[in-house]
C-alpha positions as CSV (number, residue, x, y, z in Angstrom):
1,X,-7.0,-21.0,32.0
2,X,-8.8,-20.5,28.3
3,X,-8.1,-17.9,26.5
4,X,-4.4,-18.0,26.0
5,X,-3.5,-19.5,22.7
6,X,-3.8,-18.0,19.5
7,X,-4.5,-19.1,16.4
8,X,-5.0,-18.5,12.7
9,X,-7.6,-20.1,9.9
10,X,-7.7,-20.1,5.7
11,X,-10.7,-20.7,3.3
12,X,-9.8,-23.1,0.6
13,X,-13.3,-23.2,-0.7
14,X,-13.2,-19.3,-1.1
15,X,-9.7,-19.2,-2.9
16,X,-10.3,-21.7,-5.6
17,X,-7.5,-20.5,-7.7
18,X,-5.3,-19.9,-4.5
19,X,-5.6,-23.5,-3.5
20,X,-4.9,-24.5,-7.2
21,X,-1.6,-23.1,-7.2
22,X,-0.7,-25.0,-3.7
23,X,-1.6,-27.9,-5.1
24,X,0.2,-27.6,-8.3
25,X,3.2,-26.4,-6.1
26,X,3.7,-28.8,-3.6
27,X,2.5,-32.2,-5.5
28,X,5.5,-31.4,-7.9
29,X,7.7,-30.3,-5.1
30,X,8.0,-31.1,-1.5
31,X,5.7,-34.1,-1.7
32,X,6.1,-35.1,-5.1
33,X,5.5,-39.1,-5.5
34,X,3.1,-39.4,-2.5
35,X,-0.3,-41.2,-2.7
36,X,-1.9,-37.1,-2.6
37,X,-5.4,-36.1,-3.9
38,X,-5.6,-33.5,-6.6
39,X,-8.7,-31.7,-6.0
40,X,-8.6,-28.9,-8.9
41,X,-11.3,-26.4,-7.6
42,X,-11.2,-24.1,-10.3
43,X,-14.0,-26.0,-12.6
44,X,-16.0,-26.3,-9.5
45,X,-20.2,-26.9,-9.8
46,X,-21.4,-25.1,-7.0
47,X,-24.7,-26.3,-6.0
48,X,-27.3,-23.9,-3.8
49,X,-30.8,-25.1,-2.5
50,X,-33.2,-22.6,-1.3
51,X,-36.6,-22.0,-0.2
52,X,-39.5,-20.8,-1.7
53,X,-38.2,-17.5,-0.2
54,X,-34.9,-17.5,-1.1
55,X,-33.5,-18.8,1.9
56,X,-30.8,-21.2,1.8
57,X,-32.2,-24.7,2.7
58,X,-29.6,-26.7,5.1
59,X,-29.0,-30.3,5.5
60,X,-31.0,-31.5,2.0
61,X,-30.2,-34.6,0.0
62,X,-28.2,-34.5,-3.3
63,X,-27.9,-37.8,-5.1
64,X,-26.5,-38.5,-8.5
65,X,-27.2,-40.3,-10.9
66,X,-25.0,-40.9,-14.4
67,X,-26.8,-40.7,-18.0
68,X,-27.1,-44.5,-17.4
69,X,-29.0,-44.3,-14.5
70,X,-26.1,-45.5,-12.1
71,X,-26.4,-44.8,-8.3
72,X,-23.4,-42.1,-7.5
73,X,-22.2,-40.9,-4.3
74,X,-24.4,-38.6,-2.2
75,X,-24.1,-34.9,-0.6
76,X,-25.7,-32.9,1.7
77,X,-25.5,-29.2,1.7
78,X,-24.3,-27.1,4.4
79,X,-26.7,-24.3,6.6
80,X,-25.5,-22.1,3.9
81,X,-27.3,-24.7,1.3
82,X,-24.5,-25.0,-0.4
83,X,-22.9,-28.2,-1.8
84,X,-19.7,-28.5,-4.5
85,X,-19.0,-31.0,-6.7
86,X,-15.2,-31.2,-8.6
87,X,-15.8,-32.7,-11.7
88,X,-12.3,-33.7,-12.4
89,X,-12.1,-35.2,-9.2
90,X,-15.5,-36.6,-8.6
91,X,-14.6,-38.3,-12.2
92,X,-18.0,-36.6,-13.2
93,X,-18.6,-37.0,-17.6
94,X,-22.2,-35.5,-19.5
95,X,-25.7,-36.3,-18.9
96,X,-25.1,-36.4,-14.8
97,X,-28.5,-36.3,-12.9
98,X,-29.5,-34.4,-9.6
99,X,-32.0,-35.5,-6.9
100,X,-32.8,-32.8,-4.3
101,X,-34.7,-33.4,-1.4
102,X,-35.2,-32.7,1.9
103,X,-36.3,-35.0,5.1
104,X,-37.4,-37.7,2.2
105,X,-40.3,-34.8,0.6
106,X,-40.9,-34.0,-2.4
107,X,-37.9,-34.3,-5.3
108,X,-36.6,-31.4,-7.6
109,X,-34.6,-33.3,-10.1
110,X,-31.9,-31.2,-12.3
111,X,-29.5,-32.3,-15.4
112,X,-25.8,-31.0,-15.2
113,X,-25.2,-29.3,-18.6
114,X,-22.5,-30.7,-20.7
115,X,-20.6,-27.4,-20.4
116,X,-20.9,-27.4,-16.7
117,X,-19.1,-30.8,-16.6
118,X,-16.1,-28.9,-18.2
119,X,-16.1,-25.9,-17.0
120,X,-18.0,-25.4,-13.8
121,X,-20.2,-23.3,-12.3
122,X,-23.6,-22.4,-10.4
123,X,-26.9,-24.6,-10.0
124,X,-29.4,-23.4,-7.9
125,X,-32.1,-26.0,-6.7
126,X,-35.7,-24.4,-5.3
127,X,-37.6,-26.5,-3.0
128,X,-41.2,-26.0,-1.7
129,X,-40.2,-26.4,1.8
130,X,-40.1,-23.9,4.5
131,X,-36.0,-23.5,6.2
132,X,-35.8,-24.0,9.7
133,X,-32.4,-23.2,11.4
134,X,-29.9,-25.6,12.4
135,X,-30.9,-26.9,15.8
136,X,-28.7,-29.7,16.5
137,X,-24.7,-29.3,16.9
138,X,-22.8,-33.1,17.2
139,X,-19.5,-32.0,18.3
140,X,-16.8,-34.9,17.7
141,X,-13.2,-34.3,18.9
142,X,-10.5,-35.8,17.6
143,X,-7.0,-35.5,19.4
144,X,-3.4,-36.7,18.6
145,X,-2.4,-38.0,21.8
146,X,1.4,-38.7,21.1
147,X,4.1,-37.4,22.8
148,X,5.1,-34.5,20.8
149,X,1.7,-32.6,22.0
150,X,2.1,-32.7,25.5
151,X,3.3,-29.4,25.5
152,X,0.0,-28.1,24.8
153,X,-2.2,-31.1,25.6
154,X,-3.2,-29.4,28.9
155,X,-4.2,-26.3,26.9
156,X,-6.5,-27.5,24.3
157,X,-8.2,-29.3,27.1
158,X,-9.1,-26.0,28.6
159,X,-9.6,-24.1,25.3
160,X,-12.0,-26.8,24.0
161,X,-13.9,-27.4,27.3
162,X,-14.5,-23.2,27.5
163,X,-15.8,-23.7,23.3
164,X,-18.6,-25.1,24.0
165,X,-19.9,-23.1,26.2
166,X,-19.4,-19.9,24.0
167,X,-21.0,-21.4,21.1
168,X,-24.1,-21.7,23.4
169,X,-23.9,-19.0,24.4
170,X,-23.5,-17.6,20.1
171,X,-26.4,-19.5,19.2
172,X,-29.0,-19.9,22.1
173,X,-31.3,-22.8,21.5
174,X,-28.6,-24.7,20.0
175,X,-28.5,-28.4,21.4
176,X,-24.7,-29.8,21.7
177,X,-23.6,-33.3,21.6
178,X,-20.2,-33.7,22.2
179,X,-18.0,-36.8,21.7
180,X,-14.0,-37.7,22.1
181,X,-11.9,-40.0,19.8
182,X,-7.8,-39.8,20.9
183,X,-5.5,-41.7,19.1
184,X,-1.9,-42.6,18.9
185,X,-0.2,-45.2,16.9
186,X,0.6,-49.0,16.7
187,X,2.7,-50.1,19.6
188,X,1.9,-47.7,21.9
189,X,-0.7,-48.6,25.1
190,X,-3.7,-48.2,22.6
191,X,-4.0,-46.9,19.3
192,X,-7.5,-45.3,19.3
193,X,-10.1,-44.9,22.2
194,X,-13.5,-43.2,21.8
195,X,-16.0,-41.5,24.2
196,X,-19.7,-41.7,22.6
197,X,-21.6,-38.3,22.0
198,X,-23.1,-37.1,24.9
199,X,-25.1,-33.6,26.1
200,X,-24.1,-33.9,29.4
201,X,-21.1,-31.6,29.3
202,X,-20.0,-32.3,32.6
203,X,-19.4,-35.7,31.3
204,X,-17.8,-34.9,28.4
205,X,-14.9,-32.8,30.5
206,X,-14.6,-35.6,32.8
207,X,-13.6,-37.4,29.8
208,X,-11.3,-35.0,28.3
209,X,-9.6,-33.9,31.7
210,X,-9.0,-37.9,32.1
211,X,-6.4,-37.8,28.6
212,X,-2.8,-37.4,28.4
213,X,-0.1,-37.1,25.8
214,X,2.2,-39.3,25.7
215,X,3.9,-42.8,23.7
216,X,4.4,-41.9,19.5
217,X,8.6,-42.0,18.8
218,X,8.2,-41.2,15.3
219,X,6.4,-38.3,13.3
220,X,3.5,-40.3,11.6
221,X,0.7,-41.5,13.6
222,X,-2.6,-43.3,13.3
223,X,-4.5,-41.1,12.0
224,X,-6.1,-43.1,9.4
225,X,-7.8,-45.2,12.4
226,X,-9.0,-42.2,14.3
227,X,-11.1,-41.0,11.0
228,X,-12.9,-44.3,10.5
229,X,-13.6,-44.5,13.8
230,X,-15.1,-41.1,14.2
231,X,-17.3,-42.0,10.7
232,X,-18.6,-45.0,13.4
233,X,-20.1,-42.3,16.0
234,X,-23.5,-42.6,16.7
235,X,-24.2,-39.2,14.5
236,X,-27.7,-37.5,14.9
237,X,-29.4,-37.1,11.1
238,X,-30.8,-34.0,12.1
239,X,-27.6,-32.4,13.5
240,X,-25.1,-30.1,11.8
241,X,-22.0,-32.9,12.0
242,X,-18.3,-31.2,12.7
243,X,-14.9,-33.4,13.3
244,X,-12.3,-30.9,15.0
245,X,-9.1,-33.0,14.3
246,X,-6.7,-31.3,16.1
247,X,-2.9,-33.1,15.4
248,X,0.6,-32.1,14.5
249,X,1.3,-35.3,12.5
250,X,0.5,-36.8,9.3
251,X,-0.1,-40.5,9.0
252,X,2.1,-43.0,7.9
253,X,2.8,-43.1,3.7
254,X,1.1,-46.4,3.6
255,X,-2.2,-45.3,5.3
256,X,-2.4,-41.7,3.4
257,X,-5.3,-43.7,1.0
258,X,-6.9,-44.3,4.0
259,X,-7.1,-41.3,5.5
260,X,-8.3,-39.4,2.6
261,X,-10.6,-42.1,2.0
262,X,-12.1,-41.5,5.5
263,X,-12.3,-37.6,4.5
264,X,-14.3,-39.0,1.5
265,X,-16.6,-40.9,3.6
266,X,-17.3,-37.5,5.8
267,X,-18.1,-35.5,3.0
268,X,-20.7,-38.1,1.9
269,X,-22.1,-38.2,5.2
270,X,-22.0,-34.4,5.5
271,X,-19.7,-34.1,8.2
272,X,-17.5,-31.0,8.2
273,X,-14.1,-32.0,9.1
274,X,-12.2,-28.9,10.3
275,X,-8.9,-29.4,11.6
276,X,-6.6,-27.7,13.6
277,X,-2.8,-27.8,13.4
278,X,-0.7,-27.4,16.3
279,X,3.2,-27.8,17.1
280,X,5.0,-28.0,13.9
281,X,3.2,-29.9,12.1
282,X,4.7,-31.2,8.6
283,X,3.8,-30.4,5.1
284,X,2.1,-33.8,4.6
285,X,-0.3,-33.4,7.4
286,X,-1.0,-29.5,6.5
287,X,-1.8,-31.0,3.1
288,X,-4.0,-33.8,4.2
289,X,-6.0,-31.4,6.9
290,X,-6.5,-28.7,4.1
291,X,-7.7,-31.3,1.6
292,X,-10.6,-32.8,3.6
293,X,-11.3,-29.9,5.0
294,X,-12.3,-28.4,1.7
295,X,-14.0,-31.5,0.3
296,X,-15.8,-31.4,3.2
297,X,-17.0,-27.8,3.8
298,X,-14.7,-26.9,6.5
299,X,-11.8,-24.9,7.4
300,X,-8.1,-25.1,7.8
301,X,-6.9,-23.7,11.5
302,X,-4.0,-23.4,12.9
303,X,-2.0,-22.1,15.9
304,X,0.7,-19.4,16.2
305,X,3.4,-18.4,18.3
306,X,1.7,-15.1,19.2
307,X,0.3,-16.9,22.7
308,X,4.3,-17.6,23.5
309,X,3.0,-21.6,24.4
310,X,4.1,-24.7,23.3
311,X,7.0,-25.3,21.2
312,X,7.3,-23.4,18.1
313,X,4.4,-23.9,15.7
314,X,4.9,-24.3,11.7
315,X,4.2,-21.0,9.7
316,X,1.2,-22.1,7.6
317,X,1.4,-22.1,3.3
318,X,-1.6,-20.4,2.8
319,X,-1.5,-16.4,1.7
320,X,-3.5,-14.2,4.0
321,X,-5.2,-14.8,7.4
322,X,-6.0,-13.2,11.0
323,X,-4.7,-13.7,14.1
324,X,-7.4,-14.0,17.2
325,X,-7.7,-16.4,20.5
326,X,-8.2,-19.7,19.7
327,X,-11.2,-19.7,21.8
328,X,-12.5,-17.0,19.5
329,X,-12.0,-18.3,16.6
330,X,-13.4,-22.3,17.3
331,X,-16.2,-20.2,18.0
332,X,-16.7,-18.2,15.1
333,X,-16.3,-21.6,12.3
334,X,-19.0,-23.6,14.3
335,X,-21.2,-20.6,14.5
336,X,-20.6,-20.0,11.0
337,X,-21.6,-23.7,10.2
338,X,-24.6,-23.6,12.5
339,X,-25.6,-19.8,10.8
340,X,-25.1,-20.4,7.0
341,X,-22.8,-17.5,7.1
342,X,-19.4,-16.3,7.6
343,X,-19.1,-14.9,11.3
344,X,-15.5,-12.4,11.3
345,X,-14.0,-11.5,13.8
346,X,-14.3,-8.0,15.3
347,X,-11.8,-5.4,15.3
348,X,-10.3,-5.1,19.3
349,X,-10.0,-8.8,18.6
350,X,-7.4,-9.1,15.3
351,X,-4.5,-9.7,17.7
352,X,-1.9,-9.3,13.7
353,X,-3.2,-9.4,10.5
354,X,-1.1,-11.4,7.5
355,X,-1.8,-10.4,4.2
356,X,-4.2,-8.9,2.0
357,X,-7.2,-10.3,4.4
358,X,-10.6,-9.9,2.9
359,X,-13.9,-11.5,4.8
360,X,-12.2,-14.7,4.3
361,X,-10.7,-14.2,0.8
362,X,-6.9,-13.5,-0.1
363,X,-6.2,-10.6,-3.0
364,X,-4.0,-11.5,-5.0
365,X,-3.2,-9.9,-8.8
366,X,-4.5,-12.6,-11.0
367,X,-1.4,-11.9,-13.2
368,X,0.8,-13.3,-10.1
369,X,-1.5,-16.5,-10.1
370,X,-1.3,-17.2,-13.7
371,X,2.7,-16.6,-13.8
372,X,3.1,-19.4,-11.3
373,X,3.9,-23.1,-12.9
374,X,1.0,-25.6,-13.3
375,X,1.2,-29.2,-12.6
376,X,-0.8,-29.6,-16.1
377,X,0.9,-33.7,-16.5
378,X,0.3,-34.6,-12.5
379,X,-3.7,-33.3,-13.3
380,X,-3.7,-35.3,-16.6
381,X,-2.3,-38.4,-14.7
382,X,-4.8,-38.2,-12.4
């Protein structure tokens, strides 16, 4: 039966200064001295492209180019026609060139400022092009299949099956592809096996029902291997792209480069990865799924003990959020995605409420943020 387990979600790319402080806090605690990206969001360039009307222009090109004329990576912006860069990060430096486009027309070119490198802020991009909505929705899955989610294996099948169906029936016209990548890790019966994307949704639940958890041992899995498999899917150029990784486990220390390097790859190829935590999952994992799901547009989910399922689920570090079905709220994010805006939940819905909840956004007194310690020589390393 759907409908039974709850669930929670967090913003990082609407509390920049929020997720500055995690970072700051648990790379010079908990998980000091692991291979972790520092993504400081507070210099952030935020890049909108509209229409001739106003209208925010959805799946366009943005390529770079340095003062010297040197190919950089690419983005593609949201249905909200929004893309970020991190200059810090993104090791961006004066003189960087923009190249907006859409299906291949007609190129609106921009120079960053120099103060912009530094210090961030907003660049908006007008094309002579007329928006159409998002009309395509590929749908990739992918599921830790270890042992230690068995308990609630079963369930997600359910839950996820019954998604689809609602975000149909959220955004009518919509056409779903769906597609399945389980892993689990080396020396187990397999370590990663893939269903292609397919609109036959009978199909696609034949697929899922056929999976089982089972095999891991210890707490990391493969999860580097599942990522670069699901950047190999046969994804649609038209389609709004969206990787649920739904897991309770990080993966190994040694393959944490190549997981976030797979993140890196998705946000390149504009696929929003949004994951979705279950069990008790660890700090390193909760760090990991938070990190590409802000470099990547998406959204950090994750369930709760309110549903009384499963074994005891990890309270997540993040400062405010709402409690609805999980059904609900899978619902909401990918209609948000396909939209361009934030869909919230409505009132009889809010099952608890945590924090000073606001549309997406945590208040919190800037005094508090500003009193907590910052990792200035981890940022300077990097």
């Amino acid at each position: 039966q759907s409908g039974l387990l709850t669930a929670g979600d967090y913003d990082d790319v609407l509390n920049p200064d929020l997720y500055k402080v995690y970072l700051d806090k648990m790379l010079q605690g908990s998980l000091r001295g692991k291979d972790l990206p520092y993504v400081d969001s507070n210099n952030r360039i935020n890049i909108k492209v509209i229409d001739s009307a106003g209208q925010p222009v959805p799946m366009a090109d943005v390529k770079m180019r340095t003062r010297n004329n040197k190919k950089m990576f690419p983005l593609r912006t949201g249905a909200d026609g929004m893309a970020y860069l991190y200059p810090g990060f993104d090791g961006l430096d004066r003189g960087l060139k923009l190249r907006v486009s859409l299906n291949n027309g007609k190129v609106i070119k921009k120079t960053v400022s120099n103060k912009m490198v530094r210090e961030g802020g907003d660049i908006e991009v007008t094309l002579d092009v007329e928006t159409a909505p998002v009309k395509n929705l590929d749908l990739l899955l992918t599921i830790d299949a270890t042992g230690s989610m068995s308990d609630e294996m079963r369930y997600l099948q359910t839950e996820l099956k019954a998604i689809v169906g609602r975000v149909e029936r959220a955004n009518p016209g919509i056409d779903i592809r769906t597609g399945l990548v389980v892993y689990r890790d080396v020396g187990d019966d397999y370590v990663v096996r893939e269903v292609p994307f397919t609109d036959n949704l009978d199909e696609f639940r034949e697929a899922l029902n056929a999976q089982n958890a089972r095999g891991g041992g210890d707490m990391p899995e493969a999860v580097h291997t599942a990522m670069q498999a699901g950047l190999e899917m046969d994804w649609r150029k038209d389609a709004l792209k969206v990787n649920l990784l739904v897991a309770d486990a990080p993966p190994h220390d040694r393959h944490i480069a190549e997981t976030w390097d797979a993140g890196l790859m998705s946000r390149t190829k504009g696929i929003h990865i949004i994951p979705l935590a279950a069990s008790g999952v660890d700090k390193t994992a909760e760090f990991l799924m938070r990190s590409m799901a802000q470099i990547t547009g998406g959204r950090y989910l994750f369930l709760t003990d309110d549903s009384g399922i499963g074994n005891k689920h990890a309270k997540p570090t993040v400062d405010c959020y709402v409690v609805t079905r999980l059904d609900e709220l899978v619902t909401r994010v990918l209609s948000s995605l396909i939209k361009g805006e934030r869909v919230e939940p409505q009132a009889g819905e809010v099952i608890r409420s945590v924090g000073n909840y606001r549309s997406g956004t945590c208040a919190v007194d800037q005094d508090v943020i500003e009193a907590l310690p910052q990792n200035v020589n981890y940022q300077k390393r990097r």
